[in-house]
C-alpha positions in Angstrom: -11.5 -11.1 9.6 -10.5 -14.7 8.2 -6.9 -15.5 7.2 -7.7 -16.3 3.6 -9.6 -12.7 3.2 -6.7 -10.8 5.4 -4.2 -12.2 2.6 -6.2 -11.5 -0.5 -6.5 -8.0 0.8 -2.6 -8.0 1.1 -2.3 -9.1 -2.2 -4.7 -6.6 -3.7 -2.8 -3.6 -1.9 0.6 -4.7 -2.4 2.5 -3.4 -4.8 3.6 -5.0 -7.7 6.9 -5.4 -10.1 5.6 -2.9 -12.8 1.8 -2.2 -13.6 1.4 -4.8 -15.7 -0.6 -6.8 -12.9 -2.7 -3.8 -12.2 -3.4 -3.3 -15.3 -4.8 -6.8 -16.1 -6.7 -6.5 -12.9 -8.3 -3.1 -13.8 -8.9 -4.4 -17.3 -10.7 -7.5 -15.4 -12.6 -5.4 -13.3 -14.0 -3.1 -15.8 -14.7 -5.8 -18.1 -17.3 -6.9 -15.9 -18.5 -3.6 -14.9 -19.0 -3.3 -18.6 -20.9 -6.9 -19.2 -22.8 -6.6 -16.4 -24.0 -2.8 -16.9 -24.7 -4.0 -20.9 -26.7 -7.0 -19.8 -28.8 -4.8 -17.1 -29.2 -2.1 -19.1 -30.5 -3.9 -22.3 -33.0 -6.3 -20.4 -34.3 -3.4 -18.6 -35.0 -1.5 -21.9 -36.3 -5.3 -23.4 -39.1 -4.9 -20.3 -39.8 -1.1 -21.0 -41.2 -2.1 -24.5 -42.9 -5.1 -23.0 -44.4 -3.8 -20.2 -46.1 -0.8 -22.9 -47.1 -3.3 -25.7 -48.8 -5.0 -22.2 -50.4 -2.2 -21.1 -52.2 -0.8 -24.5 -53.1 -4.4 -25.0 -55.0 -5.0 -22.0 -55.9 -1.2 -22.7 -57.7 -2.6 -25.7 -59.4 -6.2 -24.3 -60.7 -7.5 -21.2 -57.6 -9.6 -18.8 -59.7 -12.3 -19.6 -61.9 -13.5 -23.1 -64.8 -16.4 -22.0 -65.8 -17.2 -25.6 -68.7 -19.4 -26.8 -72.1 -18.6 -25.5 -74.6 -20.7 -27.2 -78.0 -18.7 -26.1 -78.8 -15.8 -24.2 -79.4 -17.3 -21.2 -76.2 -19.2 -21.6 -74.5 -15.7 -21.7 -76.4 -14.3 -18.2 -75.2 -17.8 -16.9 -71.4 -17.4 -17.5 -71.6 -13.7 -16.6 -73.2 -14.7 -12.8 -70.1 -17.6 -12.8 -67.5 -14.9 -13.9 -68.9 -12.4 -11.1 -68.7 -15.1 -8.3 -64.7 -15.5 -9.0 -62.8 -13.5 -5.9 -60.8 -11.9 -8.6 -63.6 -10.3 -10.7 -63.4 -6.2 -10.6 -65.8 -5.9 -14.1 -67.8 -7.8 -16.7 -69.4 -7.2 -20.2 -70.6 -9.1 -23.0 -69.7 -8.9 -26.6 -70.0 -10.1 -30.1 -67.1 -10.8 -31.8 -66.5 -11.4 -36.1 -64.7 -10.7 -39.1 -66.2 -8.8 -42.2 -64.7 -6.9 -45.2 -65.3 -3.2 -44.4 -65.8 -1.5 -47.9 -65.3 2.6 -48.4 -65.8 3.6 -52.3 -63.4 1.2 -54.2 -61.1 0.3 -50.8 -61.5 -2.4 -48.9 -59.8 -4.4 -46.0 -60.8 -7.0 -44.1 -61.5 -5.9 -40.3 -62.0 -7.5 -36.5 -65.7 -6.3 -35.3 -66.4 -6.3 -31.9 -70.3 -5.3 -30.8 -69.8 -3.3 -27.4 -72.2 -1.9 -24.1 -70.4 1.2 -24.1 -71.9 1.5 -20.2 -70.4 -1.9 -19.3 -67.3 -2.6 -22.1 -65.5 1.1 -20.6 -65.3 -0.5 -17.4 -63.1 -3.3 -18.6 -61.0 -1.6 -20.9 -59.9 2.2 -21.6 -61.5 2.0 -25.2 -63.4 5.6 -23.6 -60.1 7.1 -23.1 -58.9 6.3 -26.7 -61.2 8.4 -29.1 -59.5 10.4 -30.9 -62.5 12.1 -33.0 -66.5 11.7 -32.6 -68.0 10.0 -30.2 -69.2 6.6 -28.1 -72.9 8.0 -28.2 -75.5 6.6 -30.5 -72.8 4.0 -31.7 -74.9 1.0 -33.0 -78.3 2.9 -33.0 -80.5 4.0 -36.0 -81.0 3.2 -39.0 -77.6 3.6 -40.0 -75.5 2.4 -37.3 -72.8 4.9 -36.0 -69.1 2.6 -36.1 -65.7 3.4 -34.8 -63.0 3.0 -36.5 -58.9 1.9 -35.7 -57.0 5.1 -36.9 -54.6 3.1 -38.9 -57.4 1.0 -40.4 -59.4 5.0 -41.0 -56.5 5.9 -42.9 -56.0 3.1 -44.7 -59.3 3.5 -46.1 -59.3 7.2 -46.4 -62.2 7.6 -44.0 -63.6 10.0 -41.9 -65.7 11.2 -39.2 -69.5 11.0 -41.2 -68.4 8.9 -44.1 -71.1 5.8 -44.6 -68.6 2.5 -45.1 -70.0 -0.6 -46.0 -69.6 -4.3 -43.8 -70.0 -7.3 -45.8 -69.8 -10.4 -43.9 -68.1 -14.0 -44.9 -71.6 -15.5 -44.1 -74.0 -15.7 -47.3 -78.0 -15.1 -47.2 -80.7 -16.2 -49.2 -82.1 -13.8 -51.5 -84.6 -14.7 -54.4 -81.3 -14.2 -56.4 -79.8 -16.7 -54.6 -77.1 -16.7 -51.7 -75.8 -13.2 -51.9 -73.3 -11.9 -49.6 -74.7 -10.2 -46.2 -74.0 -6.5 -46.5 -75.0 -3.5 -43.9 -74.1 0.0 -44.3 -72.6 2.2 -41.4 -71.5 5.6 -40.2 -67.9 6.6 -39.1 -69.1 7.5 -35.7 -65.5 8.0 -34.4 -61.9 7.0 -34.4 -59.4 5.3 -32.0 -56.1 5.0 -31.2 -54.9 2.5 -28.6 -51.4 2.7 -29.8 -51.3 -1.1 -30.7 -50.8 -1.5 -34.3 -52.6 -4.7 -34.7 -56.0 -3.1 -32.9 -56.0 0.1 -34.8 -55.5 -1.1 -38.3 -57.9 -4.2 -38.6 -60.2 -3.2 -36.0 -63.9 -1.4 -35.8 -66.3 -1.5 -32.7 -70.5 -0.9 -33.1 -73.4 -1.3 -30.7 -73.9 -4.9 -29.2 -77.3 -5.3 -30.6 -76.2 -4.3 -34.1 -72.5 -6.2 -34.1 -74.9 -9.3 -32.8 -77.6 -9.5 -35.7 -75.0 -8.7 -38.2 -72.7 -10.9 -37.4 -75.6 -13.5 -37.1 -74.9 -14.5 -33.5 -77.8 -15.8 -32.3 -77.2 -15.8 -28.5 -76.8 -12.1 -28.5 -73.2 -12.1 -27.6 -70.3 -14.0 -28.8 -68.8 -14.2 -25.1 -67.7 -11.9 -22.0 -65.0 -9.9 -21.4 -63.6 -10.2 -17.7 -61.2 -7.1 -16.3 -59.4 -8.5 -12.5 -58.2 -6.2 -9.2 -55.1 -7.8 -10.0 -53.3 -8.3 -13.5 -50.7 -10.6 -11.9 -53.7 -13.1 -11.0 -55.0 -13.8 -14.5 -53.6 -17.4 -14.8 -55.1 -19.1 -11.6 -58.7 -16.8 -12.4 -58.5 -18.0 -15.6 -58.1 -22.0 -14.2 -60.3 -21.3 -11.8 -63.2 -20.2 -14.3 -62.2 -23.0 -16.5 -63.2 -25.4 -13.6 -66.7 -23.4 -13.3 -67.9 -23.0 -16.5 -66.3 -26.6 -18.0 -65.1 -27.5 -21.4 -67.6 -26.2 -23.4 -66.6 -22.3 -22.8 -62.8 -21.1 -24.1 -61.3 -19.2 -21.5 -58.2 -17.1 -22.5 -56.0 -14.6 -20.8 -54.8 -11.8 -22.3 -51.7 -13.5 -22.9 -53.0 -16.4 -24.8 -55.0 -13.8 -26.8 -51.5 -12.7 -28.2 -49.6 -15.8 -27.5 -47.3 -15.3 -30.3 -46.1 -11.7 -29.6 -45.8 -12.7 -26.4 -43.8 -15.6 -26.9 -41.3 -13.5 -28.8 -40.5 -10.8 -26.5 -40.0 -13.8 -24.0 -37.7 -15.4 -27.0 -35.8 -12.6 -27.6 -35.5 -11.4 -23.9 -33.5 -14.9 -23.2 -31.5 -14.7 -26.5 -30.1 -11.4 -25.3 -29.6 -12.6 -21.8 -27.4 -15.3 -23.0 -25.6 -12.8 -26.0 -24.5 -10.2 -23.4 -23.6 -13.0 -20.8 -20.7 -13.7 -23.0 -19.6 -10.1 -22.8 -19.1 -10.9 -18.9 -17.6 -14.3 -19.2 -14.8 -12.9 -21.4 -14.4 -10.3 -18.6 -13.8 -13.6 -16.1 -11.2 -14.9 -18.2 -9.3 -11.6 -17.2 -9.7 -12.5 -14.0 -8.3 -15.7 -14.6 -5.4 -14.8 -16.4 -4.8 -12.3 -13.7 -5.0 -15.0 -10.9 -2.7 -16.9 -12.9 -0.1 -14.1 -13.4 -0.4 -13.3 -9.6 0.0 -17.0 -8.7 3.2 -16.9 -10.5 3.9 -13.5 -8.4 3.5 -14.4 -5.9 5.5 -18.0 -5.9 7.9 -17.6 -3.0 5.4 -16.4 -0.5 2.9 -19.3 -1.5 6.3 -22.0 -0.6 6.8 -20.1 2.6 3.0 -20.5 3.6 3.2 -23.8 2.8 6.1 -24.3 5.0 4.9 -23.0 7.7 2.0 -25.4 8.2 -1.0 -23.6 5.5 -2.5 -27.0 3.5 -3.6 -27.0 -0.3 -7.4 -25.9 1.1 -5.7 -22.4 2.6 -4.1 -21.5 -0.6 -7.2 -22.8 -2.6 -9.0 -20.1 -0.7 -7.4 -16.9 -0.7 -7.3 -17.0 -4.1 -10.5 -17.6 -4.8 -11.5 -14.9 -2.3 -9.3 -12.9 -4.2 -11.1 -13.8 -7.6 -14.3 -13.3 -6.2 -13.3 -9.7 -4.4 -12.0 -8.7 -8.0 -15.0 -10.0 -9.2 -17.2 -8.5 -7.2 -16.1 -5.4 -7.2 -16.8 -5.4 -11.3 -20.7 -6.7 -10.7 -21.5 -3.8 -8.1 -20.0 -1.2 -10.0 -21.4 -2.9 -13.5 -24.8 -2.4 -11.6 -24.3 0.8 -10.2 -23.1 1.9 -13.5 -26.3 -0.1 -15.3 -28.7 1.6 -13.1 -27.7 5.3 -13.8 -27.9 4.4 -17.6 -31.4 3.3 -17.1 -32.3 6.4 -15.4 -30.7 8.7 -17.8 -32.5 6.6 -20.6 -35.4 6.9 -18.9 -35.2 10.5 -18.1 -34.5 12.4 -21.1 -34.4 11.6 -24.9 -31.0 10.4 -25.2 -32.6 8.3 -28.1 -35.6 9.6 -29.8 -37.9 7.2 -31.6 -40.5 8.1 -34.4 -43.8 8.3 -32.7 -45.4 7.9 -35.6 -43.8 4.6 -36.1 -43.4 3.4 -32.6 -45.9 5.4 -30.9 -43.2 6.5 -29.0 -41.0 9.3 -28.2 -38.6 8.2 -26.0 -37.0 4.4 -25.0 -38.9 3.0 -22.0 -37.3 1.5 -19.0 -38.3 -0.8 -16.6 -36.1 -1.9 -14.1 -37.1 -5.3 -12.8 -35.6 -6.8 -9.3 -35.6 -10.1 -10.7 -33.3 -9.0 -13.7 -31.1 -7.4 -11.1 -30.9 -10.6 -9.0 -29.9 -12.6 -12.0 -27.3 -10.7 -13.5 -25.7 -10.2 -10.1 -25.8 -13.6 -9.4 -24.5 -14.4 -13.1 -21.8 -12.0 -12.6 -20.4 -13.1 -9.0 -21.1 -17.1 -10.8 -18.7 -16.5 -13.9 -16.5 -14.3 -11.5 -16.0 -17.8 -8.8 -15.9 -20.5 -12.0 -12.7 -18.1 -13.4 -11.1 -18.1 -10.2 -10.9 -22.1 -9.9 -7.7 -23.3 -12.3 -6.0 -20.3 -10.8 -6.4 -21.6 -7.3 -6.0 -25.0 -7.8 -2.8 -24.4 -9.9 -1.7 -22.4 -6.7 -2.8 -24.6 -3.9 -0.9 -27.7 -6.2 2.5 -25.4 -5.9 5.5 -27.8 -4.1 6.8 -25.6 -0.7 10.8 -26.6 -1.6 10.6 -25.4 -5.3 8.3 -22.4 -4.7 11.3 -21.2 -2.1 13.9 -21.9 -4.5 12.9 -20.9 -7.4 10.7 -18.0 -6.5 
């Protein structure tokens, strides 16, 4: 055991003139224990909601979009390039539009996606979503079966049977003139992915119907790409870039919902730096309790001094002593964080309206990169408190110290 840490332990067990010194160091202690169990617990719930908004998007869409097939052979082309890549688990084409979706005087403006049921399930867990009807027969007939978003089903007082009516933004030539483009369907089925944006705006039919009304000629509008590994979809998505050249768009699921994404990241460092200050005004507790200690203990700092310990000894012990104190308040702050996020986690301390949030219950996610930075915040804020203290003590004259301690 080093000298400096033998005397700082000294000075933590020694007893003091009154409790007002233990009491400044037990309100410094738990200050951090409180800013660092806040900050942990909070970024940990911050990555529970990200990690499910994640996982019902890429529930909904392929890890990665290739868009902008000119021809149909241009589509088999990009399909063989995306099947090459080392990432590649599944593939499968689609065509991809807006239209107005019309049901008796409603109407609201809607995503349409034309889907290969046998080859779109394996990229996404659309099959899993149903919630009434059926995938089979969607697209085929004469009136082409549709599924609809819930939210969107709702909205428009749909339901399972009901003909609805697509119009689409691009005009044809009639001997009237250029009349809208307008196709009737059949409420085949409703979904519910759990994403808001998906199941209010969006409606999925058969590839071959979704392609000549939309008007694509091609066949499909692009290909959706699902990877063995999520965590991989930046360097697939450069490396298709690099295959298939600047003519094809190729977007993770990420940059599909840049801006949501963008926010939770915002928001995620907003907090971060919010609850930090929680912890640094813990560390000025420490400071003022170094101070009041320093000023303790004057007359054994002088007689140290005397007998031979420089300015660097003194320096030392109390910042050893600072970062003891300190560290003490980031272990049990953790400790103390990561039994809130299991109780959080475990039952319905908070309950949320599922019907809102499609929720019942906070999620938690407890990430080891969130627990390395708020430990090493902690101890950081803990040593930067602990330097005037230490100086002002290592700067103490030995006569005056004796004499006036």
């Amino acid at each position: 055991m080093s000298l400096e840490l033998f005397i700082a332990l000294r000075y933590l067990k020694a007893k003091r003139k009154g409790l007002f010194a233990v009491v400044t160091t037990l309100i410094g202690v738990a200050g951090v224990t409180v800013g660092v169990a806040a900050l942990l617990t909070t970024l940990s719930v911050m990555n529970g909601f990200q990690t499910d908004i994640q996982k019902k998007i890429v529930g909904a869409q392929a890890h990665i979009t290739v868009l902008g097939a000119r021809s149909a052979a241009d589509v088999e082309a990009t399909l063989a390039a995306v099947r090459a890549d080392p990432d590649h688990e599944s593939s499968a084409p689609f065509a991809l539009g807006q239209a107005i979706l019309t049901v008796g005087d409603r109407s609201l403006g809607v995503v349409v996606k034309g889907i290969d049921p046998a080859r779109e399930f394996a990229v996404n867990d659309l099959a899993e979503k149903l919630t009434t009807g059926s995938w089979e027969g969607v697209g085929e007939g004469k009136i082409p079966g549709i599924v609809l978003g819930v939210e969107l089903a709702d909205h428009l007082g749909s339901e399972l049977g009901d003909e609805v009516v697509l119009v689409s933004p691009k005009s044809v030539a009639t001997p009237l003139g250029l009349l809208p483009k307008m196709q009737k369907f059949r409420v085949a089925g409703t979904l519910k992915t759990g994403y808001y944006e998906y199941d209010s705006a969006s409606a999925w039919t058969g590839l071959p119907a979704a392609a000549k009304f939309l008007g694509v000629d091609a066949g499909a509008s692009g290909v959706g790409v699902k990877l063995k590994d999520l965590r991989h979809a930046d360097a697939a998505a450069h490396r298709l870039r690099g295959v298939l050249g600047f003519a094809k768009l190729v977007r993770t699921y990420a940059q599909m919902n840049q801006t949501l994404f963008a926010a939770l990241k915002l928001e995620k460092a907003v907090m971060f730096i919010i609850l930090t200050l929680i912890t640094l005004v813990a560390s000025l507790g420490i400071a003022s309790t170094l101070i009041l200690r320093s000023v303790e203990k004057t007359r054994d700092i002088g007689l140290l001094k005397a007998m031979g310990a420089g300015p660097g000894l003194i320096r030392r012990i109390f910042l050893v002593e600072g970062f003891l104190i300190g560290g003490s308040g980031v272990l049990m702050g953790l400790a103390l964080g990561m039994l809130l996020c299991w109780i959080i986690g475990t039952f319905k301390i908070v309950e949320l309206p599922a019907d809102i949030y499609y929720l019942s219950r906070v999620p938690v996610d407890v990430r080891l990169a969130d627990v390395a930075a708020v430990t090493g915040m902690g101890l950081l804020l803990s040593l930067l408190a602990t330097l005037y203290p230490a100086s002002r003590a290592a700067k103490a004259d030995p006569v005056e110290a004796i004499h006036y301690g």
